[in-house]
DODREN-746721 format. One line per field, with one value per atom (N, C-alpha, C): residue number from 1; x, y, z. Coordinates in Angstrom, 3 decimals, padded with zeros to 6 digits. Each point is the difference from the previous one (the first is absolute). Example, Ala and Ser with C-alpha at 12.3 -4.5 7.8 and 13.67 -1.06 7.14 Angstrom:
n (1|1|1|2|2|2)
u (013.190|-000.890|000.900|-000.350|000.820|-000.770)
v (-005.690|001.190|001.200|001.050|001.190|001.090)
w (007.800|000.000|000.000|-000.720|000.060|000.730)
***
This chain:
n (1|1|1|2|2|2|3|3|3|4|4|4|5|5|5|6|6|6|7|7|7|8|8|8|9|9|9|10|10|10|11|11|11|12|12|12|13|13|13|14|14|14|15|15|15|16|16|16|17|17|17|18|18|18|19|19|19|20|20|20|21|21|21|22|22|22|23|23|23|24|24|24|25|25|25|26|26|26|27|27|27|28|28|28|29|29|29|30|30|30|31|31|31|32|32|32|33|33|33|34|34|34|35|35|35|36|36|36|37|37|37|38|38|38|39|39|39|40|40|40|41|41|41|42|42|42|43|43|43|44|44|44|45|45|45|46|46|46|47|47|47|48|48|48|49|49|49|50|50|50|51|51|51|52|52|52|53|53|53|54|54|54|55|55|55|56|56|56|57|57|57|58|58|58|59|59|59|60|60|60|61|61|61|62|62|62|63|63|63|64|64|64|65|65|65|66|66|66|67|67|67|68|68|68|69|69|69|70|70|70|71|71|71|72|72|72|73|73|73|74|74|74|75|75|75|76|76|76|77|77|77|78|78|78|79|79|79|80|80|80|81|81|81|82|82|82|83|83|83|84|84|84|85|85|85|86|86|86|87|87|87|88|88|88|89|89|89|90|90|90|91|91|91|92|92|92|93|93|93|94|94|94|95|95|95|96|96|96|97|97|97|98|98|98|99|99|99|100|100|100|101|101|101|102|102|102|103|103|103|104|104|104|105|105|105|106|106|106|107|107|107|108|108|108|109|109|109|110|110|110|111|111|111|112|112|112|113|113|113|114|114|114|115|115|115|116|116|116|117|117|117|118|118|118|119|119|119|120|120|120|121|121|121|122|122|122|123|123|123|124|124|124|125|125|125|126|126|126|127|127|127|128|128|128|129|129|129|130|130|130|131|131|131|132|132|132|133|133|133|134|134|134|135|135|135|136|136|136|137|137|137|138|138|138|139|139|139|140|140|140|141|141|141|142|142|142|143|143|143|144|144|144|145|145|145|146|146|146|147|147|147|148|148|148|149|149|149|150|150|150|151|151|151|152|152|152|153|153|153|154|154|154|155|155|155|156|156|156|157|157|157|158|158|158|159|159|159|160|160|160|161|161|161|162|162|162|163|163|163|164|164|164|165|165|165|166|166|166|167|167|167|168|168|168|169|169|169|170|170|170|171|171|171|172|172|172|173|173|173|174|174|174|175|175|175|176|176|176|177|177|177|178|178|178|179|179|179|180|180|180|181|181|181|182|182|182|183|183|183|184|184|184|185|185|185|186|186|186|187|187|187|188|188|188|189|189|189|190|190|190|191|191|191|192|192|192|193|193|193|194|194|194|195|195|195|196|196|196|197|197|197|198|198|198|199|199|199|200|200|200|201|201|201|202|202|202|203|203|203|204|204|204|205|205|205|206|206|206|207|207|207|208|208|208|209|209|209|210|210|210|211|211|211|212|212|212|213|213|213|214|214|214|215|215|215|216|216|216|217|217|217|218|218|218|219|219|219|220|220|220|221|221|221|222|222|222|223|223|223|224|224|224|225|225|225|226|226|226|227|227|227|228|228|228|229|229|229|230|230|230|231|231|231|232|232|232|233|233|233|234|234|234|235|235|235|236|236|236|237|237|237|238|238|238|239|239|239|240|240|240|241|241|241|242|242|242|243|243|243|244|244|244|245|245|245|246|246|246|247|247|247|248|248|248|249|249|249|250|250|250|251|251|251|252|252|252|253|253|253|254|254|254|255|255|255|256|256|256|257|257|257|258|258|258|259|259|259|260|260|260|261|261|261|262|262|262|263|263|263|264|264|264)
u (000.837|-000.837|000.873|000.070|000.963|-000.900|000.958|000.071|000.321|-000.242|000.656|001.328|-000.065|001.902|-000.508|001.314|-000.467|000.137|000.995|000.270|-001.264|-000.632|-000.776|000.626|-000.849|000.428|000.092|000.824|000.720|-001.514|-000.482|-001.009|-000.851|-001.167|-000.973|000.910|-000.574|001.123|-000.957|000.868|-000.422|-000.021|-000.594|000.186|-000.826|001.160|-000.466|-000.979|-001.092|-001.316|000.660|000.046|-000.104|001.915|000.781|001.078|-000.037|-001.034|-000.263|-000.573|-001.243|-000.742|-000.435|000.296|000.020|000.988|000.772|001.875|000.421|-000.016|000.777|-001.142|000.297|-001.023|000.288|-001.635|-000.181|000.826|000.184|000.204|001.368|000.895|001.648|000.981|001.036|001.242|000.339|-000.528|-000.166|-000.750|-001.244|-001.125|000.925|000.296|000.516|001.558|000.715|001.110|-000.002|-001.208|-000.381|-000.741|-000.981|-000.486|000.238|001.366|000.678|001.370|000.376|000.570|-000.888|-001.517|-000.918|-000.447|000.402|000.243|-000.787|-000.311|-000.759|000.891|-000.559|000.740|000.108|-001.372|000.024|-001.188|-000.150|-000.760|-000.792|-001.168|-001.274|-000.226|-000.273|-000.139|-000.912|-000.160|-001.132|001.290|-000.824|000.386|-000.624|000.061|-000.417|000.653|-000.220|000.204|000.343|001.043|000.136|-000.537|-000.254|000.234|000.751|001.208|000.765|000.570|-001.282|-000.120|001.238|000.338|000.969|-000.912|000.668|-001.235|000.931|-000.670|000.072|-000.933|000.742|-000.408|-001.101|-001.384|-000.670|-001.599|-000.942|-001.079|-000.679|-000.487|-001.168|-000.197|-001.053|000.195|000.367|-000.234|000.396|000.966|000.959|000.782|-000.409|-001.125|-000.320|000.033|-000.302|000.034|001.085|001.357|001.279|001.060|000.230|001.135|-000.965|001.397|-000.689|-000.226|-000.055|-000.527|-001.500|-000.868|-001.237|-000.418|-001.099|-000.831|000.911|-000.673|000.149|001.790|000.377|001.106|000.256|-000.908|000.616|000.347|-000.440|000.252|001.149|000.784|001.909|000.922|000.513|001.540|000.860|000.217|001.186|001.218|000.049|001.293|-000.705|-001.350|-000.719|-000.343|-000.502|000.297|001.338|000.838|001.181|000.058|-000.439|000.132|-001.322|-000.771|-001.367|000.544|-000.592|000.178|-001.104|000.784|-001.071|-000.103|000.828|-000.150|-000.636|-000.968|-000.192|-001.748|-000.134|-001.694|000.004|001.467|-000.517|000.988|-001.370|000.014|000.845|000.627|000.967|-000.368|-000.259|-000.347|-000.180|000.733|-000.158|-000.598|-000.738|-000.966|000.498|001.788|000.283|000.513|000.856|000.184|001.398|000.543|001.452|000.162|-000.216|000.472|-000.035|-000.917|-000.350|002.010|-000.042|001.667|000.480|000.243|001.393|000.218|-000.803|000.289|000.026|-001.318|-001.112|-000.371|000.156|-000.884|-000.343|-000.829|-000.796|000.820|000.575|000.898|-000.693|000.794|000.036|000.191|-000.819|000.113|001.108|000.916|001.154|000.616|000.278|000.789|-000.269|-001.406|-000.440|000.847|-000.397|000.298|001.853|000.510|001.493|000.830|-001.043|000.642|-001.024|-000.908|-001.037|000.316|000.281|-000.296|000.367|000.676|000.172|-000.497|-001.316|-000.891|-001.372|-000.998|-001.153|-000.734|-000.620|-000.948|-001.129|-001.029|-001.463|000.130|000.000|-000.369|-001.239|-000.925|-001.349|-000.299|-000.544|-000.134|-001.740|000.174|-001.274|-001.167|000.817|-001.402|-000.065|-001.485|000.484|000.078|001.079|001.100|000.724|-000.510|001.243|001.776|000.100|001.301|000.513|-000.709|000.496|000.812|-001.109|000.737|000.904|000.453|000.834|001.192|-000.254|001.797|000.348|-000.927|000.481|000.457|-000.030|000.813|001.069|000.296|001.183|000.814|-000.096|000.824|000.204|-001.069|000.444|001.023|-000.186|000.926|001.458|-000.028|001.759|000.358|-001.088|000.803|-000.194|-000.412|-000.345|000.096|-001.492|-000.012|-000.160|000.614|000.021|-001.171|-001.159|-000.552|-001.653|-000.074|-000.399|-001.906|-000.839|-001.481|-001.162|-000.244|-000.779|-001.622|-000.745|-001.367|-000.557|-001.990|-000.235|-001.918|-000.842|-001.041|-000.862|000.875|-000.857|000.873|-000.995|-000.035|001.012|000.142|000.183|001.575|000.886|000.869|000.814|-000.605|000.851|000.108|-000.948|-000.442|001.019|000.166|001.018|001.488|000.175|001.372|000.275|-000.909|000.251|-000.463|-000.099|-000.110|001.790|000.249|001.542|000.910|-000.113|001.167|-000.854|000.070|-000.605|000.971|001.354|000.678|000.063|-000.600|-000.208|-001.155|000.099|-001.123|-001.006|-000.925|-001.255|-000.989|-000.818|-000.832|-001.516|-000.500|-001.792|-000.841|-000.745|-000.877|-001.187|-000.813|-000.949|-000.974|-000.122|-000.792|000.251|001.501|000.516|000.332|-000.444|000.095|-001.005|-001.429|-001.386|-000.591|000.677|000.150|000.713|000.809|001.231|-001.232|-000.546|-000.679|-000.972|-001.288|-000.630|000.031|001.403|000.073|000.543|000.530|000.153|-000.911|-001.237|-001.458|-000.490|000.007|-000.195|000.994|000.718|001.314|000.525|-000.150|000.355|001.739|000.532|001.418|000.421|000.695|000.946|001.329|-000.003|001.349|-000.367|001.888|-000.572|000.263|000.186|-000.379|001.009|000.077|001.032|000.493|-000.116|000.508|001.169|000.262|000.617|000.270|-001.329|-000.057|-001.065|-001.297|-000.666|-000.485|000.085|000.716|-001.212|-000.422|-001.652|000.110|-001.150|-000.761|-000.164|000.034|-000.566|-001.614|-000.549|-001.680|000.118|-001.495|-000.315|-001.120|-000.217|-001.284|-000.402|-001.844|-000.246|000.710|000.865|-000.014|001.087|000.685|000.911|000.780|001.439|000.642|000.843|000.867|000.950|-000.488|000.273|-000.511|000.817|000.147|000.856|-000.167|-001.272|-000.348|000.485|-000.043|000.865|001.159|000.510|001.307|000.571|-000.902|000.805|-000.610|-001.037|-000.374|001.128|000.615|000.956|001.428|-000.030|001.362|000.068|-001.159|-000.360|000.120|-000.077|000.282|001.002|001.180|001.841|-000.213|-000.795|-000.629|000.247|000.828|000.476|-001.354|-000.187|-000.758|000.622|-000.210|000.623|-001.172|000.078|-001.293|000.241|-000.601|000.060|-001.321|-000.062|001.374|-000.272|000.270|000.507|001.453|-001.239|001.257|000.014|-001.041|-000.642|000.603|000.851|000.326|-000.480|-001.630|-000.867|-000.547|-000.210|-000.139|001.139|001.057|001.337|000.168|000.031|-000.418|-000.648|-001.579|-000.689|000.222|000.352|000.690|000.718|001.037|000.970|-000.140|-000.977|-000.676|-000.579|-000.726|-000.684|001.006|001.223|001.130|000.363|-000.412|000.028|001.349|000.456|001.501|000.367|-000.295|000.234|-000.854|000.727|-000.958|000.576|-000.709|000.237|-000.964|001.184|-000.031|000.189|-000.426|000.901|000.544|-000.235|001.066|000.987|000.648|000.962|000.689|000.157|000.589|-000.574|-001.000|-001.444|-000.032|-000.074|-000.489|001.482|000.887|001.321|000.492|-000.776|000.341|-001.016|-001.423|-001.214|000.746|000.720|000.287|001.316|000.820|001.338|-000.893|-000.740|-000.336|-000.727|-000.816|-001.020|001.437|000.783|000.662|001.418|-000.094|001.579|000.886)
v (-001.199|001.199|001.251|001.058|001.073|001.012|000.353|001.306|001.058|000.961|000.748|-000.425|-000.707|-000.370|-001.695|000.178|-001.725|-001.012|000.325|-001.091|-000.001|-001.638|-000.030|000.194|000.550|-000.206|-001.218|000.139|-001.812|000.058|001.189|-000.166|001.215|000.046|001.650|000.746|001.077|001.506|001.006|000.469|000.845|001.447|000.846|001.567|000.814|000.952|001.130|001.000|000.181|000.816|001.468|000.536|001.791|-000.359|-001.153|-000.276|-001.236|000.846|-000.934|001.333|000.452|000.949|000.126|-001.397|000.167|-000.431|000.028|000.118|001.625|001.110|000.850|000.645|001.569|001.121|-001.242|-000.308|-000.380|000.636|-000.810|000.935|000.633|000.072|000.380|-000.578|000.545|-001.192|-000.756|000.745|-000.287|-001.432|-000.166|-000.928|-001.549|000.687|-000.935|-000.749|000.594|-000.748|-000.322|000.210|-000.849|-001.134|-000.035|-001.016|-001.233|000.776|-001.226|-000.826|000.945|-000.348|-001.174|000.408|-001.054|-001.657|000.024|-001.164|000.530|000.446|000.592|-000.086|-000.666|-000.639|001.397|000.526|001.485|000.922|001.528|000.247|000.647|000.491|000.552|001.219|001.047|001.329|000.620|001.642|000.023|001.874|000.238|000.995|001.113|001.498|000.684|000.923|001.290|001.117|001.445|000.505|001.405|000.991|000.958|000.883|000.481|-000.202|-000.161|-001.263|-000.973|-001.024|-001.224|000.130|-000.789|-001.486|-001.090|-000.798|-000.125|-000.020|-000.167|-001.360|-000.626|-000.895|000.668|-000.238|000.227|-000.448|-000.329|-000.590|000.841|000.734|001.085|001.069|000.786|001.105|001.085|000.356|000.735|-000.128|000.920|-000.260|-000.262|000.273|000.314|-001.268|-001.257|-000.962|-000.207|000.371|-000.970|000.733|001.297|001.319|001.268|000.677|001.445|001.192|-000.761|001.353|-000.601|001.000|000.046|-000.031|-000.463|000.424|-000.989|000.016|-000.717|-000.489|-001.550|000.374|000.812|-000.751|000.706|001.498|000.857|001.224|000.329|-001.006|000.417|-000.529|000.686|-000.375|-001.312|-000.203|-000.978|000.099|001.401|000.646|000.408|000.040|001.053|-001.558|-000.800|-001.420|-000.687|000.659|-000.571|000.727|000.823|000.358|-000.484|-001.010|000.012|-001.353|000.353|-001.364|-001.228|-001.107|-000.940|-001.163|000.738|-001.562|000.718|001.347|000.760|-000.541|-000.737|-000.953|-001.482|-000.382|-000.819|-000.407|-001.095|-000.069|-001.399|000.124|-001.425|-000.953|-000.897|-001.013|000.368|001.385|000.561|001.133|000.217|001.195|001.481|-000.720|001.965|000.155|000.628|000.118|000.209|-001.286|-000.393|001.041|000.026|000.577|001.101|000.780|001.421|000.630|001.382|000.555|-001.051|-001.041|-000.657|000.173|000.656|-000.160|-000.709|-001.029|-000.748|000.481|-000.151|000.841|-000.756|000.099|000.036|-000.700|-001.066|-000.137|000.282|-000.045|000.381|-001.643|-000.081|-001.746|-000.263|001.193|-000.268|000.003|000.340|-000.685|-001.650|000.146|-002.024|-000.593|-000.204|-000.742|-000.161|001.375|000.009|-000.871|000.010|-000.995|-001.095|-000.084|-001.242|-000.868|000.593|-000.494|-001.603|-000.734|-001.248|-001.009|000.668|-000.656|-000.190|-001.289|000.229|001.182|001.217|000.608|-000.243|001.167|000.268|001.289|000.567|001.390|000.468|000.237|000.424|001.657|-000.011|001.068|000.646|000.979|000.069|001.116|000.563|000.986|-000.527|000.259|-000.509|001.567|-000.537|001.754|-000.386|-000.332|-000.549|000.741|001.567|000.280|-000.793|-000.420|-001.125|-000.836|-001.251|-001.014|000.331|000.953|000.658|000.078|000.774|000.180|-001.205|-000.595|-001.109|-000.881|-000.421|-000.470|000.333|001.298|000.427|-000.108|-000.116|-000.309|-001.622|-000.741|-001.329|-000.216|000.433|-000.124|000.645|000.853|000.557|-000.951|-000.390|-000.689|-001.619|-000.100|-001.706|-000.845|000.147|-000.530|-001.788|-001.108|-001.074|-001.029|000.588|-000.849|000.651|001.079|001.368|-000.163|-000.289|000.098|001.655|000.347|000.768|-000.181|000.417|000.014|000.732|000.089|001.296|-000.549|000.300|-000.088|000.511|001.143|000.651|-001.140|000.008|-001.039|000.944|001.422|001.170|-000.186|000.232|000.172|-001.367|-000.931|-001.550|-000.035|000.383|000.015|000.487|001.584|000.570|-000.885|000.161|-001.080|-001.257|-000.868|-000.691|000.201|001.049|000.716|000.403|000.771|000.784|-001.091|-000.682|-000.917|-001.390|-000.950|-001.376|-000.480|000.016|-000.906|000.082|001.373|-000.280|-000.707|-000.584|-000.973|000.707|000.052|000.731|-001.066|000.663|-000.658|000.168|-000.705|-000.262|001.841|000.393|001.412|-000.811|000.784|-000.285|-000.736|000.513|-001.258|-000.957|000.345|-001.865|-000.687|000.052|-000.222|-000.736|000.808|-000.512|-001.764|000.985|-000.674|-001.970|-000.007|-000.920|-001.038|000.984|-000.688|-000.629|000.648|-000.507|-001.225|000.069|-001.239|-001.173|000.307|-001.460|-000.324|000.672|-000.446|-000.739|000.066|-000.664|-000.808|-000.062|-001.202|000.694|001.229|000.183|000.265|-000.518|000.727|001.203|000.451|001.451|-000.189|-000.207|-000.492|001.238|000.675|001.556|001.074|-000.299|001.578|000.693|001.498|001.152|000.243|-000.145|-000.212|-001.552|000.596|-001.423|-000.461|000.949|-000.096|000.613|-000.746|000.788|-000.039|001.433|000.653|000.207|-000.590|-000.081|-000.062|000.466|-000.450|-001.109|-000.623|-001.269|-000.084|000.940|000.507|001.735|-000.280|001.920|-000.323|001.310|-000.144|-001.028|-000.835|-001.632|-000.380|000.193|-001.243|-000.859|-000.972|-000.574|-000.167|000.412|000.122|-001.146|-000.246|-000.597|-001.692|-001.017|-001.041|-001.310|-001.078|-001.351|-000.285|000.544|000.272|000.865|001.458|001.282|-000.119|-000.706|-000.244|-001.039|-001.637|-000.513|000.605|000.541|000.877|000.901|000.939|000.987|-000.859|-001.229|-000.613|-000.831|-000.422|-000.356|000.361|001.642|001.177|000.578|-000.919|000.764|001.537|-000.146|001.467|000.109|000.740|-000.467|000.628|-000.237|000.412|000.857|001.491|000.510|000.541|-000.221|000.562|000.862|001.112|001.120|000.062|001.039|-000.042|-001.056|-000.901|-001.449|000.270|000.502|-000.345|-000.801|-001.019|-000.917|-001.240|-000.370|-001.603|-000.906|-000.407|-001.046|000.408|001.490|000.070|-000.507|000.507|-000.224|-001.757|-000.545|-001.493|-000.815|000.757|-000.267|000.123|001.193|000.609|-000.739|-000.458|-000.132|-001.925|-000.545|-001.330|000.460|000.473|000.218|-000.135|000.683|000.027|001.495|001.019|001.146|000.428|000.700|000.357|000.649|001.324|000.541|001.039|000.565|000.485|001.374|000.879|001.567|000.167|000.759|000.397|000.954|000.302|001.019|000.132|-001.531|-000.634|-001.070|-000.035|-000.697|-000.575|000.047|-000.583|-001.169|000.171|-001.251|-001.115|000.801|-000.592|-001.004|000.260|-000.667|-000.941|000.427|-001.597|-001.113|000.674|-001.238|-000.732|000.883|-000.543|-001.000|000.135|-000.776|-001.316|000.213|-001.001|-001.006|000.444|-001.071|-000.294|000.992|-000.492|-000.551|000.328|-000.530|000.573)
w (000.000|000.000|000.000|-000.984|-000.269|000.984|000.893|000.954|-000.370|-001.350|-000.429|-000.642|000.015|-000.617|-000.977|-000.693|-000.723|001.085|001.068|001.248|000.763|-000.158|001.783|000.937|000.706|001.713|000.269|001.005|001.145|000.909|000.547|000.552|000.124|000.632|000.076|000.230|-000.698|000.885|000.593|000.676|001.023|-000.345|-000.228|-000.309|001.078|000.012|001.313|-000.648|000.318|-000.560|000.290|-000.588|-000.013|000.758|000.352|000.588|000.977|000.729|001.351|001.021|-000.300|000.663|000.793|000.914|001.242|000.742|-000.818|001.064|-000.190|-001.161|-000.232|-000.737|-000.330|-000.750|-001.608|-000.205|-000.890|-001.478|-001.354|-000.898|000.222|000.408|000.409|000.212|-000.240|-000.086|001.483|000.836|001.660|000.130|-000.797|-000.135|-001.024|-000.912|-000.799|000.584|000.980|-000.310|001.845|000.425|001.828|-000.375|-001.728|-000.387|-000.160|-000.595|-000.477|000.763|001.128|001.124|000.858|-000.098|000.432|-000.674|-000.889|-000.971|-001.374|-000.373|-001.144|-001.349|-000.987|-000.897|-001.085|-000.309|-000.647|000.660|-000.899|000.545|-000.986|000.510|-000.958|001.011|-001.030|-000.318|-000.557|000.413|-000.695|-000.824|-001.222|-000.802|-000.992|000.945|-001.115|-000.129|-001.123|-000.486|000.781|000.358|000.289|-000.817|000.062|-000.937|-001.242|000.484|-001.096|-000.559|000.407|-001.125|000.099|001.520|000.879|000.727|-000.391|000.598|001.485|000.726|001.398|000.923|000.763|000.924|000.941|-000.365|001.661|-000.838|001.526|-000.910|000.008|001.088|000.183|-001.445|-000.061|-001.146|000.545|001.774|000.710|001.164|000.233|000.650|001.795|000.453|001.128|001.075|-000.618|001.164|000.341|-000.579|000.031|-000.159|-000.242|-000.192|001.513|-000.040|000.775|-000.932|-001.302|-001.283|-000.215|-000.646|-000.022|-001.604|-000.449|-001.242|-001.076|-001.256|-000.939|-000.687|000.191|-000.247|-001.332|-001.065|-001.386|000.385|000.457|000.399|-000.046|000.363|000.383|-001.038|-000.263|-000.450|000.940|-000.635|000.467|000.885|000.144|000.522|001.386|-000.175|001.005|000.852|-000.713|000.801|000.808|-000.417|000.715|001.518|000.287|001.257|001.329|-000.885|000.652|000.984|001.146|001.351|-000.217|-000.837|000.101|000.740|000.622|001.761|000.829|-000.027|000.894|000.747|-000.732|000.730|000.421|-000.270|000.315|001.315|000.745|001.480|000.132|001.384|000.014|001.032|000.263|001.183|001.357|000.336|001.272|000.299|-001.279|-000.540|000.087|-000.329|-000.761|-001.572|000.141|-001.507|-000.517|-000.394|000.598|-001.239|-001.697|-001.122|000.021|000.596|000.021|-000.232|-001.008|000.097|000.286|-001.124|-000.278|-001.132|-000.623|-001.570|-001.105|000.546|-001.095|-000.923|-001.118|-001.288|-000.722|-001.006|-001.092|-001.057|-000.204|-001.154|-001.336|-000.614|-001.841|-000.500|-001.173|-000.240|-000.590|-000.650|-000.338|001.063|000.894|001.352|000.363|000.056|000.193|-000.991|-001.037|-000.743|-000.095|-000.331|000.404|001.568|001.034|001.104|000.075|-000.420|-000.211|-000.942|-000.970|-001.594|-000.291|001.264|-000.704|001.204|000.712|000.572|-000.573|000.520|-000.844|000.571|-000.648|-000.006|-000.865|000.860|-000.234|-000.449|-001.002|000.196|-000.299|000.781|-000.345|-000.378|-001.070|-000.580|000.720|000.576|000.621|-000.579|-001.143|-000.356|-001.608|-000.719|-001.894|-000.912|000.754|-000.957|-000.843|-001.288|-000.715|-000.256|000.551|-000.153|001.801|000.620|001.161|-000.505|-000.995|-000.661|-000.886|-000.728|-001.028|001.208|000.752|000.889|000.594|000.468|000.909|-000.664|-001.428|-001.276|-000.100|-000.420|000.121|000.697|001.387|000.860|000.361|-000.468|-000.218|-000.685|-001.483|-001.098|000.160|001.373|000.138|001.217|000.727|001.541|-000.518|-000.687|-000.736|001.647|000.447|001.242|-000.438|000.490|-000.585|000.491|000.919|000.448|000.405|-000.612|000.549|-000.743|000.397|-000.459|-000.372|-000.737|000.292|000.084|000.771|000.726|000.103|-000.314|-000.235|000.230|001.127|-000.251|-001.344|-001.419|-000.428|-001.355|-000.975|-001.318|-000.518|-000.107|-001.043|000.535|000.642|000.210|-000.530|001.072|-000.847|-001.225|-000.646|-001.533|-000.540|000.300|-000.534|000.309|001.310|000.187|-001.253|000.104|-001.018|-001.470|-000.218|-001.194|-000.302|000.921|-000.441|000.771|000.548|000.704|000.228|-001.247|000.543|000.724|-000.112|000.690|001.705|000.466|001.305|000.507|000.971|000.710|000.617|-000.077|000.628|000.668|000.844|000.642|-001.020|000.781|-000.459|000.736|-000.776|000.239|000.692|000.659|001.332|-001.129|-001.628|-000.801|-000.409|-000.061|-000.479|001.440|000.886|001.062|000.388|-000.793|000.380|-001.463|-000.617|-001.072|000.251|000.417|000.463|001.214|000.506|000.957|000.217|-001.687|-000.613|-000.922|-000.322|-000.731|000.945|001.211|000.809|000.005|000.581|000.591|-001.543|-001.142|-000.896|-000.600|000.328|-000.338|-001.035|-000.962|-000.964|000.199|-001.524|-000.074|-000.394|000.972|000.069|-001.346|-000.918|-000.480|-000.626|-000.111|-000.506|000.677|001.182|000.319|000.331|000.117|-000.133|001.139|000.769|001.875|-000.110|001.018|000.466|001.745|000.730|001.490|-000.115|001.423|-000.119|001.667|000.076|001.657|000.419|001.145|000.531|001.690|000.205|001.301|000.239|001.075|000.145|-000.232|000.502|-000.278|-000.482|-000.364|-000.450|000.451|001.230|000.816|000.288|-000.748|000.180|-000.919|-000.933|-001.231|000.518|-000.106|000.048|-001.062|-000.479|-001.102|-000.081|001.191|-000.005|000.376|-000.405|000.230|-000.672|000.119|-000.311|-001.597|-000.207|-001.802|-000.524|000.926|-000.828|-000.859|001.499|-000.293|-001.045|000.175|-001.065|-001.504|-000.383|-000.979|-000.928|001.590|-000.619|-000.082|000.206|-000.056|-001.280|-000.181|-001.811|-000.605|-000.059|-000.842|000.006|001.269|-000.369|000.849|001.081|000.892|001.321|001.046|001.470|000.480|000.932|000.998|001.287|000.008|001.319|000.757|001.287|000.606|001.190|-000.036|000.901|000.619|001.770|000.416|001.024|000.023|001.208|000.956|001.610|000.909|001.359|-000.006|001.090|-000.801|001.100|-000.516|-000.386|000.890|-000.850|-001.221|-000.949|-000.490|-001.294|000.553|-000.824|-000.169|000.927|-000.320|-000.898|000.401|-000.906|-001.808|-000.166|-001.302|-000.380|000.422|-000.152|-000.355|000.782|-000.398|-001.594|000.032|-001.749|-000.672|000.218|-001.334|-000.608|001.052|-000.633|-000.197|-000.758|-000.502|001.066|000.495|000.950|000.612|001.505|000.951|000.303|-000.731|000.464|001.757|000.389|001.265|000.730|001.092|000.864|000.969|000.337|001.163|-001.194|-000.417|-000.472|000.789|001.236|000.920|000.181|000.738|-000.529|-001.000|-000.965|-001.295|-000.244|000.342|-000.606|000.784|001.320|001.045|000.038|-000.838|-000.040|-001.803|-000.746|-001.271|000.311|001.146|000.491|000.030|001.106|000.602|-000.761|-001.114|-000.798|-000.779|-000.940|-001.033|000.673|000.590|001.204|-000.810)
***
């Protein structure tokens, strides 16, 4: 089963959600490299647009839950982002705020990818802006990340991606998603399709997505299965019994000692 790369995995992998968002300020190099200190094999991200047309690491559209700057990020420059505190909300086990002024920021995805680039990533593209998918290409094509996925709830953006860059790996859009899921429930074959992961919930609201059919379905079709976000061990168990490729998280710590233990 190809993980982004022509190599299978030896076994599930583990990816730190937003890093590991609940060890470190989600979304930051702080998040990403305590993630992976935690056993976290890669990590998944989320990515949009500055103003001056800089893609930047963060998921929100506003800066307010998770920086001490306010109002819309597109609003800012990139430069005007470099000074913003983004360890400044979040709370630590003893309910203060260990990041606050250390000088957490906002990375630039050309920074990820330049100290990431030869881990598996997620990069989720979070608004359908097609000059989004246009830069975030570009900077594929200079950091040639070797293992690196792109992801995108909106059809329009993937579209474009594999319009101007087939050779990068993309995920399944929230319809080929629905799509994929419709045809387990009817046995039909997926052979074909333009994804090559398709990054899910275990449920959406009542439906149930993820299931022992999903999966061998999307594995018929040459398709991993990653499922977000799982951080309760019997859940991870369970998952991890179906056959799912891997388990986005935000305890990675977790997730990589229930994956030791089943896969030894």
């Amino acid at each position: 089963m190809s993980v982004h790369s022509s190599a299978p995995p030896a076994r599930p992998l583990v990816f730190g959600h937003r890093g590991g968002a609940r060890l470190a300020p989600e979304n930051t190099l702080a998040a990403f490299d305590r993630g992976l200190e935690a056993g976290a094999d890669g990590l998944e991200f989320d990515v949009r647009l500055t103003r001056d047309l800089q893609p930047v690491v963060c998921h929100d559209a506003t800066l307010d839950r998770t920086t001490d700057a306010t109002g819309q990020l597109r609003a800012y420059d990139a430069s005007e982002l470099a000074g913003v505190d983004a360890g400044f909300h979040f709370r630590g086990p003893e309910g203060d705020w260990p990041y606050r002024g250390r000088g957490v920021r906002l990375p630039l995805l050309a920074d990820v990818l330049a100290r990431y680039g030869h881990l598996p990533l997620i990069v989720e593209l979070k608004d359908p802006d097609l000059e989004l998918a246009r830069a975030v290409v570009r900077l594929f094509a200079e950091a040639s990340p070797s293992r690196a996925c792109i992801g995108s709830f909106h059809g329009s953006v993937l579209r474009e991606v594999r319009r101007i860059a087939p050779e990068v790996p993309t995920g399944a859009s929230g319809w080929e998603v629905r799509m994929a899921l419709y045809r387990s429930w009817l046995r039909w074959p997926s052979d074909g399709v333009p994804y090559r992961a398709l990054q899910v919930p275990e449920r959406r609201e009542a439906h149930r997505i993820v299931s022992p059919r999903f999966i061998r379905a999307a594995h018929r079709a040459g398709v991993a299965v990653q499922v977000w976000v799982v951080d309760e061990p019997d859940r991870i168990w369970r998952l991890l019994g179906w056959g799912v490729d891997a388990i986005i998280t935000d305890r990675p710590d977790v997730a990589s000692a229930v994956v030791k233990e089943v896969c030894g």
